[in-house]
N, C-alpha and C positions, 0 to 999 in steps of 0.2 A: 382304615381309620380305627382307631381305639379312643375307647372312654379312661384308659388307666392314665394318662397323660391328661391333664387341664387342657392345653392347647391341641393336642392330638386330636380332636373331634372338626376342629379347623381347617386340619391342613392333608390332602391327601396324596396318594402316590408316593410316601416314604418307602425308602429303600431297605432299611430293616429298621424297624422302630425300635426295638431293644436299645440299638449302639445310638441313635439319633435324640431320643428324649432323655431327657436330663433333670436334675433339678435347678436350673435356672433359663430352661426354654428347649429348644428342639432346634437341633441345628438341621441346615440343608445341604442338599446335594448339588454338584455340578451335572448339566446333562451335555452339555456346549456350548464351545467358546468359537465368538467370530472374529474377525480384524475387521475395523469401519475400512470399506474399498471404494467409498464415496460418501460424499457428504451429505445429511440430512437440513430440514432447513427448520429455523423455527421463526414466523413473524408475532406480533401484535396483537392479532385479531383472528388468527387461526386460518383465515383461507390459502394461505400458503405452506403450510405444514406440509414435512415430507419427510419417510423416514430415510434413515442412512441405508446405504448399500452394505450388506451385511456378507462375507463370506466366512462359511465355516470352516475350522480349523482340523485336520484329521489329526487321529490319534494315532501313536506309533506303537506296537506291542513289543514288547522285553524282548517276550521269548512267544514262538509260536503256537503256544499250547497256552498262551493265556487268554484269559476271556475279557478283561478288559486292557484298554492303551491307554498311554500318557501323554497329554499332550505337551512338547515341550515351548515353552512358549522362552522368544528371549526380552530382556526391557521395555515396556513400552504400554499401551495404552492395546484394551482388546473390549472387550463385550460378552457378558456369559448368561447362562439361563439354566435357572434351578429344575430338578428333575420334580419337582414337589409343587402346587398347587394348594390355593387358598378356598376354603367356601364359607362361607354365610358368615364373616368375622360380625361380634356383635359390638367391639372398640378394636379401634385402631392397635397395631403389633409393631415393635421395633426391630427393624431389618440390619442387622451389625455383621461387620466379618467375625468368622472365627478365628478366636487367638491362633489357631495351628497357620491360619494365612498370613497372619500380619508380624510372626514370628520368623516365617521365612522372605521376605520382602514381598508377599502381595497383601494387597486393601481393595477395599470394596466402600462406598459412601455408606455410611448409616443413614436408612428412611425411613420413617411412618407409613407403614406398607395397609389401605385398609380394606381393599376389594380383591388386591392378585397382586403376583411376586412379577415386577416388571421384568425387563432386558436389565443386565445392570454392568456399570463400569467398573471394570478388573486394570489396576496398575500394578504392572509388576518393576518390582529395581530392576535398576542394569546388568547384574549377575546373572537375570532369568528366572526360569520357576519353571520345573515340571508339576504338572497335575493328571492325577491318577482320574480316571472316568468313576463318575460317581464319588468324588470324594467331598467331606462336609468342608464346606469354604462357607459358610454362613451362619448365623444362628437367631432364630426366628427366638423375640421373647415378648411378657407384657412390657409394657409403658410403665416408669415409675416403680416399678416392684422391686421388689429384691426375687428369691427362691421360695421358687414354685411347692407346695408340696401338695 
């Protein structure tokens, strides 16, 4: 955690905070993507709640000397989870893809994130999308603001 960042004291487990904080929020990392391999259930009243069957996705490496892989994923519906964690938010924080995602055919729902960074739904087009481990696919900002300073 750092203090040099406004939201920075928030959010912990960033993978370099230099490249991640911004002035319009602090984007997030990917840590793992699953495919739903069963279905979860939602009722009414909660006694039936169940989650989905999750499996995860391996990564492929380029070249064997690299330290991280890519997962490549092709069209379709998956599941992913931020390497970065939330504590003590004191207002709610808007959860949005990063343009770098939504510029190459993946999205992410925008949510009012105000206790923890859930599981969240990754659509990729039909063309596919490789993602690199640990890349920013997200970007954590205030509600109603503009830039941070």
């Amino acid at each position: 955690m750092s203090a040099e960042h406004p939201l920075a004291e928030y959010v912990d487990n960033l993978v370099y905070e230099p490249v991640q904080a911004h002035k319009y929020g602090i984007d997030l990392t990917v840590s793992a993507i699953y495919e739903v391999a069963a279905p979860g259930r939602i009722d009414f009243g909660g006694d039936e709640l169940e989650d989905a069957d999750l499996e995860p996705i391996p990564t492929e490496l380029r070249d064997p000397d690299d330290e991280y892989g890519w997962w490549v994923l092709e069209g379709g519906q998956y599941v992913f989870q931020h390497n970065e964690f939330l504590t003590e938010l004191e207002e709610p924080l808007l959860l949005q893809p990063a343009n770098e995602l939504l510029a190459r055919g993946g999205s992410h729902p925008t949510v009012q994130v105000a206790s923890h960074l859930p599981l969240m739904p990754l659509t990729v087009a039909g063309g596919g999308l490789e993602i690199k481990e640990n890349a920013r696919v997200s970007t954590l900002a205030p509600i109603g603001a503009g830039r941070l300073e």
